[in-house]
DOSE-427412 format. One record per residue (C-alpha): residue number from 1; chain; z, y, x. Coordinates in Angstrom, 2 decimals. Example, Ala and Ser with C-alpha at 12.3 -4.5 7.8 and 13.67 -1.06 7.14 Angstrom:
<atoms>
<atom resi="1" chain="A" Z="7.80" Y="-4.50" X="12.30"/>
<atom resi="2" chain="A" Z="7.14" Y="-1.06" X="13.67"/>
</atoms>
This chain:
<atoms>
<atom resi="1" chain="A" Z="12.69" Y="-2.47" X="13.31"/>
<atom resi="2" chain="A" Z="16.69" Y="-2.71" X="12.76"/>
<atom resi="3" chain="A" Z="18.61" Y="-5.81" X="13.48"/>
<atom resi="4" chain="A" Z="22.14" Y="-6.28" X="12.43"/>
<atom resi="5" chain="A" Z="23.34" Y="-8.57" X="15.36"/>
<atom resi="6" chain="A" Z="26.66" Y="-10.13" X="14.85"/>
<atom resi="7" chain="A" Z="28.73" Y="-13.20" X="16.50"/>
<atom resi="8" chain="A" Z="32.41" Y="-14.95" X="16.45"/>
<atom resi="9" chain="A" Z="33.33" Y="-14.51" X="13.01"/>
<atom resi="10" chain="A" Z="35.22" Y="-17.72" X="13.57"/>
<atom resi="11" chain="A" Z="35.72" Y="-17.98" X="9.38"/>
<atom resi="12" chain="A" Z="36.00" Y="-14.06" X="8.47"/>
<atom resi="13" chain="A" Z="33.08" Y="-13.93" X="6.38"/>
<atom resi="14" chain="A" Z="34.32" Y="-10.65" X="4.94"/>
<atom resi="15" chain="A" Z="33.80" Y="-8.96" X="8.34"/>
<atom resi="16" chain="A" Z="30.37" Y="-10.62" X="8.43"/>
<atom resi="17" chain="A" Z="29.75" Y="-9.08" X="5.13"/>
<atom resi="18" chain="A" Z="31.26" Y="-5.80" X="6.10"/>
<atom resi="19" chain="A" Z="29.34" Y="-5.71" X="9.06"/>
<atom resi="20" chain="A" Z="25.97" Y="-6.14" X="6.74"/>
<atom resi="21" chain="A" Z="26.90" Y="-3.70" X="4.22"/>
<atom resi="22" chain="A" Z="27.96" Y="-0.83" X="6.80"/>
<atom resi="23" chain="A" Z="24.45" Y="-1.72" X="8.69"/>
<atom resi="24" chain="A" Z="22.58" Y="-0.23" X="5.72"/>
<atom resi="25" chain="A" Z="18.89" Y="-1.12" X="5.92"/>
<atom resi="26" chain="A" Z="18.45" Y="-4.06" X="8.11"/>
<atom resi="27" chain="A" Z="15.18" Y="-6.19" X="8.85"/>
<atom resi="28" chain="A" Z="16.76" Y="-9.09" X="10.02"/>
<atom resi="29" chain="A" Z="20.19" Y="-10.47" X="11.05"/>
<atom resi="30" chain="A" Z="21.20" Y="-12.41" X="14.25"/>
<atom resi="31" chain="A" Z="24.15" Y="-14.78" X="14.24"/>
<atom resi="32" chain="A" Z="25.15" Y="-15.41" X="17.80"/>
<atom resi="33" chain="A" Z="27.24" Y="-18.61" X="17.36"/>
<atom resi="34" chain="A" Z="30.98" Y="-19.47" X="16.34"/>
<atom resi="35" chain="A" Z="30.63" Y="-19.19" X="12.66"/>
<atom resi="36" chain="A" Z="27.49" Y="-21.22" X="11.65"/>
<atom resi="37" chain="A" Z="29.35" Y="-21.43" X="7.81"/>
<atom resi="38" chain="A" Z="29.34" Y="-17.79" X="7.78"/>
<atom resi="39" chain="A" Z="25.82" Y="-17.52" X="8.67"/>
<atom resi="40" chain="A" Z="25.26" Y="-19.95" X="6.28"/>
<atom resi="41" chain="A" Z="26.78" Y="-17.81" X="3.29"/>
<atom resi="42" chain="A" Z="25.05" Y="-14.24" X="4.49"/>
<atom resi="43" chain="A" Z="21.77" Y="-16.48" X="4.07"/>
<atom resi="44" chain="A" Z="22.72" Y="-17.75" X="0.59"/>
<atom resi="45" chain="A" Z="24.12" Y="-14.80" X="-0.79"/>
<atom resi="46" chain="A" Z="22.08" Y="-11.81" X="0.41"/>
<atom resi="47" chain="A" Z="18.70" Y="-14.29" X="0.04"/>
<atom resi="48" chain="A" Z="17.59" Y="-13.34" X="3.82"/>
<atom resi="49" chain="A" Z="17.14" Y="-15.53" X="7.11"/>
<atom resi="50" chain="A" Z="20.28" Y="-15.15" X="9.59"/>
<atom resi="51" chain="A" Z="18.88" Y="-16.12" X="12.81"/>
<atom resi="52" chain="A" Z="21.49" Y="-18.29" X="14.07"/>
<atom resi="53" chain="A" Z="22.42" Y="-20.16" X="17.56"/>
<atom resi="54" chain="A" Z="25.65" Y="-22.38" X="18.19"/>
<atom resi="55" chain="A" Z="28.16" Y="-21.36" X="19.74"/>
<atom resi="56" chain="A" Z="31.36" Y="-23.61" X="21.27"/>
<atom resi="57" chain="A" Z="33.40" Y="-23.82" X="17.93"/>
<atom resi="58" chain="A" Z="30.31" Y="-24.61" X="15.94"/>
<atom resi="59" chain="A" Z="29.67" Y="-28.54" X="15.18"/>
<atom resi="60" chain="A" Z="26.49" Y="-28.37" X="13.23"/>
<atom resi="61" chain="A" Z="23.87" Y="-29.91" X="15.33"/>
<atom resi="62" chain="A" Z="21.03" Y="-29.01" X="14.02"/>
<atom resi="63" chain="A" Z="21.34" Y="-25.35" X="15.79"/>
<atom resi="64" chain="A" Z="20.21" Y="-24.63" X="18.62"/>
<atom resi="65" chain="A" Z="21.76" Y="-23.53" X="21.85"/>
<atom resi="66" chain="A" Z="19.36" Y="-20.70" X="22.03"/>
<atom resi="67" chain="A" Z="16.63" Y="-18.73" X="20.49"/>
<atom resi="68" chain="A" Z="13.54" Y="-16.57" X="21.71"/>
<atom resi="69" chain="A" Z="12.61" Y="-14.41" X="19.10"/>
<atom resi="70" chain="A" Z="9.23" Y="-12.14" X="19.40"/>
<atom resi="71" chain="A" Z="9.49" Y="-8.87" X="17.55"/>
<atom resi="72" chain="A" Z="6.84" Y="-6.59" X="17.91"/>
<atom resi="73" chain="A" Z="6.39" Y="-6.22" X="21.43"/>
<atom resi="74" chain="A" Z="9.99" Y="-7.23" X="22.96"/>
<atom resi="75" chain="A" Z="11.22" Y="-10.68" X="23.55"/>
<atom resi="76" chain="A" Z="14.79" Y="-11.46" X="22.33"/>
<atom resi="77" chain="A" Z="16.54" Y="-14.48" X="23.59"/>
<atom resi="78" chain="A" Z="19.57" Y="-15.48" X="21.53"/>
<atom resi="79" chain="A" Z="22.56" Y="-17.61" X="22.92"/>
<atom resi="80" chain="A" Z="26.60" Y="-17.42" X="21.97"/>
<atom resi="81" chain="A" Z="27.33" Y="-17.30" X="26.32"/>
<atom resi="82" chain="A" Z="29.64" Y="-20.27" X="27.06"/>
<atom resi="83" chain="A" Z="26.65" Y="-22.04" X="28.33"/>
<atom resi="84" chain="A" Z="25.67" Y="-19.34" X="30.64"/>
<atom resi="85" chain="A" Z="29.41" Y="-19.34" X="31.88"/>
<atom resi="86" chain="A" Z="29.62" Y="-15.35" X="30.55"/>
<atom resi="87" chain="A" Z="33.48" Y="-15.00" X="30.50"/>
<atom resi="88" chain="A" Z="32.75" Y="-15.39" X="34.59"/>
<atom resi="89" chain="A" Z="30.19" Y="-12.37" X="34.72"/>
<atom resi="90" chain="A" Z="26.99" Y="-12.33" X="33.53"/>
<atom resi="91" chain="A" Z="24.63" Y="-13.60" X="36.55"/>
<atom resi="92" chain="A" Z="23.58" Y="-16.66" X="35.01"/>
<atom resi="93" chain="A" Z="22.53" Y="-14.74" X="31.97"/>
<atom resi="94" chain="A" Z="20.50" Y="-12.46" X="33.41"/>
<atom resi="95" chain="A" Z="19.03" Y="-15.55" X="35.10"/>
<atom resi="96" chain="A" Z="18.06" Y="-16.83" X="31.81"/>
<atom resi="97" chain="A" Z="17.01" Y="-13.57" X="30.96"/>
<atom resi="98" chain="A" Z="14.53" Y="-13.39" X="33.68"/>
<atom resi="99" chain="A" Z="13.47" Y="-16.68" X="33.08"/>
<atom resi="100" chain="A" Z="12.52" Y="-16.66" X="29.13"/>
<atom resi="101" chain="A" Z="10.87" Y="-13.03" X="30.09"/>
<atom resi="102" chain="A" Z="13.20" Y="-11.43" X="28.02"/>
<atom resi="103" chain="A" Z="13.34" Y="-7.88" X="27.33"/>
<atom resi="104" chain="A" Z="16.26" Y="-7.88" X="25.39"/>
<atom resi="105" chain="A" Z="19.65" Y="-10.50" X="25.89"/>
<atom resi="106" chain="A" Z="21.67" Y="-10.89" X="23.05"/>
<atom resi="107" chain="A" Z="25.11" Y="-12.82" X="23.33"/>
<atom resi="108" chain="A" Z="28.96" Y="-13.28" X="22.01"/>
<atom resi="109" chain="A" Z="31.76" Y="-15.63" X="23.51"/>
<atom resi="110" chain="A" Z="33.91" Y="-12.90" X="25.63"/>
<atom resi="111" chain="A" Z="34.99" Y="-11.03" X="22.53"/>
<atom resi="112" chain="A" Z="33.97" Y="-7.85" X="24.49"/>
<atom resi="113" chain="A" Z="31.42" Y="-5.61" X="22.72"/>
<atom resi="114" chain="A" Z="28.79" Y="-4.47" X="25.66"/>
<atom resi="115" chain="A" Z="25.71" Y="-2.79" X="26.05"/>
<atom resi="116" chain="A" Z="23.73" Y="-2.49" X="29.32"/>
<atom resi="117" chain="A" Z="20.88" Y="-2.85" X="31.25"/>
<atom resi="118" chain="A" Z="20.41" Y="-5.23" X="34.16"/>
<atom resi="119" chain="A" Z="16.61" Y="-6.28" X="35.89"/>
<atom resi="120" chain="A" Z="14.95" Y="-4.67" X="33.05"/>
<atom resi="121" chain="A" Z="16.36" Y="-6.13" X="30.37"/>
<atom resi="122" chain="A" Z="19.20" Y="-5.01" X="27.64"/>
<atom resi="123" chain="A" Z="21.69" Y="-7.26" X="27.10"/>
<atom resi="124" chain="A" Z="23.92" Y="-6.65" X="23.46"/>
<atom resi="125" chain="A" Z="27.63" Y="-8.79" X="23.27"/>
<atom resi="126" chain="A" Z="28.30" Y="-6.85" X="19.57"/>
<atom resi="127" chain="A" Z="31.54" Y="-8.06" X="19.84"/>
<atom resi="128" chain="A" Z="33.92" Y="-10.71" X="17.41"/>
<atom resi="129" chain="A" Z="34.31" Y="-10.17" X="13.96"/>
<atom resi="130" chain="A" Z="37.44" Y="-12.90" X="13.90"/>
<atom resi="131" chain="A" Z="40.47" Y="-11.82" X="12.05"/>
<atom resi="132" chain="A" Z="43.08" Y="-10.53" X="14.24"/>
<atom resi="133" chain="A" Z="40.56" Y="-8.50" X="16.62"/>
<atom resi="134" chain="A" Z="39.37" Y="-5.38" X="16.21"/>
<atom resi="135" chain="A" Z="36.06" Y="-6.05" X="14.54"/>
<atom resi="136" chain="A" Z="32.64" Y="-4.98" X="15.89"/>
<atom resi="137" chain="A" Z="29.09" Y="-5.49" X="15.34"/>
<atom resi="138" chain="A" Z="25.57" Y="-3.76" X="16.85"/>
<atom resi="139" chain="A" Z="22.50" Y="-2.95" X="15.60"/>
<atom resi="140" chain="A" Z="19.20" Y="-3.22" X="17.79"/>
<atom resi="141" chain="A" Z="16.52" Y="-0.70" X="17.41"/>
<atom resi="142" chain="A" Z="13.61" Y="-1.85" X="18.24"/>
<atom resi="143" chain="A" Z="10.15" Y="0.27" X="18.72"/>
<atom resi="144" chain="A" Z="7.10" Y="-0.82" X="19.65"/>
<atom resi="145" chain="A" Z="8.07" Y="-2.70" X="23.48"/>
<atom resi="146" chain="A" Z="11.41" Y="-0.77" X="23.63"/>
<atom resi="147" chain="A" Z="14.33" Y="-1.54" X="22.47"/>
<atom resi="148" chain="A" Z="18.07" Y="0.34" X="22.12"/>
<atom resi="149" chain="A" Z="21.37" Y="-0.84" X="20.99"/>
<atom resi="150" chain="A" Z="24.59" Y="0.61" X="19.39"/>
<atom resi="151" chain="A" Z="28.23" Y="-0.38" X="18.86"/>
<atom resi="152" chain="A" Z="29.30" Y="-0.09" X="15.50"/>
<atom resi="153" chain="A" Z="33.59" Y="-1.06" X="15.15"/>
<atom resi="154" chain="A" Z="34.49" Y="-2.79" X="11.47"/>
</atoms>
């Protein structure tokens, strides 16, 4: 299974749509807050579900702070990071990581593409695709109760 994970698009929905054509063959598409509109139009163009979570520049209510997602055998919890404090490290994260039994940690906020492991767990920033930065998205691989992630720049 292939996820396109993406987050801060902060209004570039071109780099959200870049990101999803350069992915190629995707099974589903993560949203990780701060640009709940462009989530919106992936979902109503391309016809697919864009997993979403809000993130501190989103106002829609209606999304959650977080997600757990269960695909195949791996748990994915979903949240943008300002709640969990991430631009101050990543220990409350993990936290929540450990907590929801998470096998894999997907977040945004910092602007900071990252992939590595901590307690078990992968945790996947794939980076801002806001005009002005130097756009980036990942895609999770996920096989049977394992799960690997790659940096892909726009």
């Amino acid at each position: 299974m292939r996820l396109l994970v993406i987050s801060d698009s902060h209004g570039n929905y071109a780099h959200a749509f870049r990101a999803h054509q350069m992915a190629g063959d995707v099974d589903g598409i993560i949203h990780l807050g701060d640009g709940s509109e462009d989530a919106r139009m992936l979902e109503e163009v391309l016809g697919v579900t864009v997993h979403k979570v809000a993130g501190n520049c989103d106002f829609d209510r209606g999304l959650p702070a977080e997600l757990t997602l269960e695909l195949g055998e791996c748990r994915i919890l979903a949240t943008h990071g300002n709640r969990e404090r991430v631009k101050s490290g990543l220990k409350e994260l993990i936290g929540k990581g450990i907590e929801a039994k998470a096998s894999v940690v997907l977040y945004g906020h910092t602007h900071l593409p990252a992939v590595e492991a901590a307690h078990g767990m992968l945790l996947v920033n794939p980076g801002p695709l806001k005009e002005g930065l130097a756009g980036s998205f990942a895609i999770v691989t996920i096989h049977g109760a394992t799960a690997s992630a790659k940096l892909y720049p726009i």
